[in-house]
C-alpha positions in Angstrom: -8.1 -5.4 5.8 -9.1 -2.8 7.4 -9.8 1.3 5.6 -6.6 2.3 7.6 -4.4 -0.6 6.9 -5.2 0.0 3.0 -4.5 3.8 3.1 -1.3 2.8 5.0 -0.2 0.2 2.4 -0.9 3.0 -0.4 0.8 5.5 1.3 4.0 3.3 1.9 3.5 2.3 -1.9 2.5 5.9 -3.2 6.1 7.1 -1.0 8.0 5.9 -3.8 6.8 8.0 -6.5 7.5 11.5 -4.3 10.9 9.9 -2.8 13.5 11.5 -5.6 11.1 15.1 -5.7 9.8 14.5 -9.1 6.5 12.9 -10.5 7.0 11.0 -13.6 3.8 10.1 -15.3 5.2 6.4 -16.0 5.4 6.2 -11.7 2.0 6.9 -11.1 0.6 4.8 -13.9 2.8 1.8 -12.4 1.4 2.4 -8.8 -2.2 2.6 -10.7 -1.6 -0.4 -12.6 -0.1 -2.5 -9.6 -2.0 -1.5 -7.1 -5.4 -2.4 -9.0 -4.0 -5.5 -9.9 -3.7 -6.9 -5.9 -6.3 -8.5 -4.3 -6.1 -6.1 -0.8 -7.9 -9.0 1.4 -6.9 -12.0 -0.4 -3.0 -11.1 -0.2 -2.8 -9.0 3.1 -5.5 -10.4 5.1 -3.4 -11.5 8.8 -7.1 -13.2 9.8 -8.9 -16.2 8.0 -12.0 -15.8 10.0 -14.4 -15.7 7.0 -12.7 -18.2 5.4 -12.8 -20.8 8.0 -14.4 -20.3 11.3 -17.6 -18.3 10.1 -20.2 -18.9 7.7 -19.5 -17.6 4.2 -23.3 -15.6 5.2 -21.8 -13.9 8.4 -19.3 -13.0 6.4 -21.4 -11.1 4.3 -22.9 -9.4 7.4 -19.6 -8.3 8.5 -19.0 -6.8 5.0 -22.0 -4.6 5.3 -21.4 -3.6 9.0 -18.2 -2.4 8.0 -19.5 -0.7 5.1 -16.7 -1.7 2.7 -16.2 -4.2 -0.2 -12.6 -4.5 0.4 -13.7 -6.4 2.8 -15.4 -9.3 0.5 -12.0 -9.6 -0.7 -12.5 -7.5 -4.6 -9.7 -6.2 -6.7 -10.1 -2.1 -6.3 -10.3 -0.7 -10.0 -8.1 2.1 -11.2 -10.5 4.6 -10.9 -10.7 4.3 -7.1 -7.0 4.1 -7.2 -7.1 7.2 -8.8 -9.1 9.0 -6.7 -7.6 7.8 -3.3 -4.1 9.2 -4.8 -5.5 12.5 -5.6 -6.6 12.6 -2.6 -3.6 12.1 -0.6 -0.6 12.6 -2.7 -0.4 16.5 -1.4 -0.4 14.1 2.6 2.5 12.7 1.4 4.6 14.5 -0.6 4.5 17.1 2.2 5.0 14.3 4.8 8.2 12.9 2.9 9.4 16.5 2.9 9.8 17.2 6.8 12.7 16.0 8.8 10.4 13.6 10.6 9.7 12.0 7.6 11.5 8.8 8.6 9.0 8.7 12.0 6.0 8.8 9.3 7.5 5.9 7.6 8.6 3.5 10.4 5.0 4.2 11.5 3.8 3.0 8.2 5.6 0.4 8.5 5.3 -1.0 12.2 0.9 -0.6 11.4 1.1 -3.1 8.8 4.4 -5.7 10.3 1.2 -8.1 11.0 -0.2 -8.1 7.5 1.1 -11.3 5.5 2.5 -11.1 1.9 4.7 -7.8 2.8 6.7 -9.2 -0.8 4.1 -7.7 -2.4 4.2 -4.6 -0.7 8.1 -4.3 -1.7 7.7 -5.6 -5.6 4.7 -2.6 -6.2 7.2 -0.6 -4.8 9.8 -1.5 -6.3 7.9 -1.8 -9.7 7.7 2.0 -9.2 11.0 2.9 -9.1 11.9 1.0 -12.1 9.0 2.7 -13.9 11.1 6.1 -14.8 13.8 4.4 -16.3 16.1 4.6 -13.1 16.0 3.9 -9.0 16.8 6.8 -7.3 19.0 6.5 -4.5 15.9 8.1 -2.4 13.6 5.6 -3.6 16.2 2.1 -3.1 16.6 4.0 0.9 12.6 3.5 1.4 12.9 0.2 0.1 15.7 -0.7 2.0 14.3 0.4 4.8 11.0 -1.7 4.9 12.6 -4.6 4.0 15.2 -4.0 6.7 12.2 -2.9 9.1 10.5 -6.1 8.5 13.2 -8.3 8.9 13.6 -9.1 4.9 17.3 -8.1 3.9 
């Protein structure tokens, strides 16, 4: 997986917790919690080529050219979960609050159609809205709309 298809799949995921207008502390801990539990290049990885037409030591070489461990196929603790929302969940609240937002999120969603195991993708996020007690109409639309999007409902 590549450092833009992971901030794409977070941002799709991290969607859900600005989709109703209000943060709820049990949201976020839900997308931390989730999101550190996946394994980003074990479930989404569209290419086996370390696992079966490379040597496991190429492998390795490929890892450090692209300077990432994701890449190795780790779990990503909470901390750098953490720290990528921070990061970006100004991005996206502001994004989900323009009347282009729906362009943002097909976009999202047509940059990671290839990536297997989308049913991951839609249980974090679904996870999420369930996390405040109640799905907001708002948050069942983005979830509607991936799954429709990728050809799931």
């Amino acid at each position: 997986m590549t450092p833009d298809e992971f901030d794409n799949v977070l941002s799709l995921m991290a969607a859900i917790i600005f989709a109703d207008k209000q943060v709820y502390d049990s949201e976020v801990t839900t997308f931390l919690q989730s999101v550190s539990q996946l394994n980003f290049e074990q479930d989404f990885n569209p290419a086996t080529s370390c696992q079966l037409t490379v040597t496991p030591t190429l492998c390795i070489e490929e890892a450090a050219q692209e300077n990432t461990e994701r890449a190795l196929g780790r779990s990503i603790s909470t901390s750098e979960i953490s720290e990528w929302y921070e990061d970006n969940n100004g991005r996206i609240r502001e994004t989900l609050s323009t009347p282009y937002f729906k362009d943002w999120f097909y976009g999202l969603l047509d940059q990671i159609s290839h990536l297997p195991n989308k049913e991951k993708i839609l249980s974090v996020m679904r996870d999420i809205s369930k996390a405040d007690g109640k799905v907001h109409v708002s948050e069942r639309a983005l979830i509607t709309l991936a799954e429709r999007h990728w050809g799931m409902r």
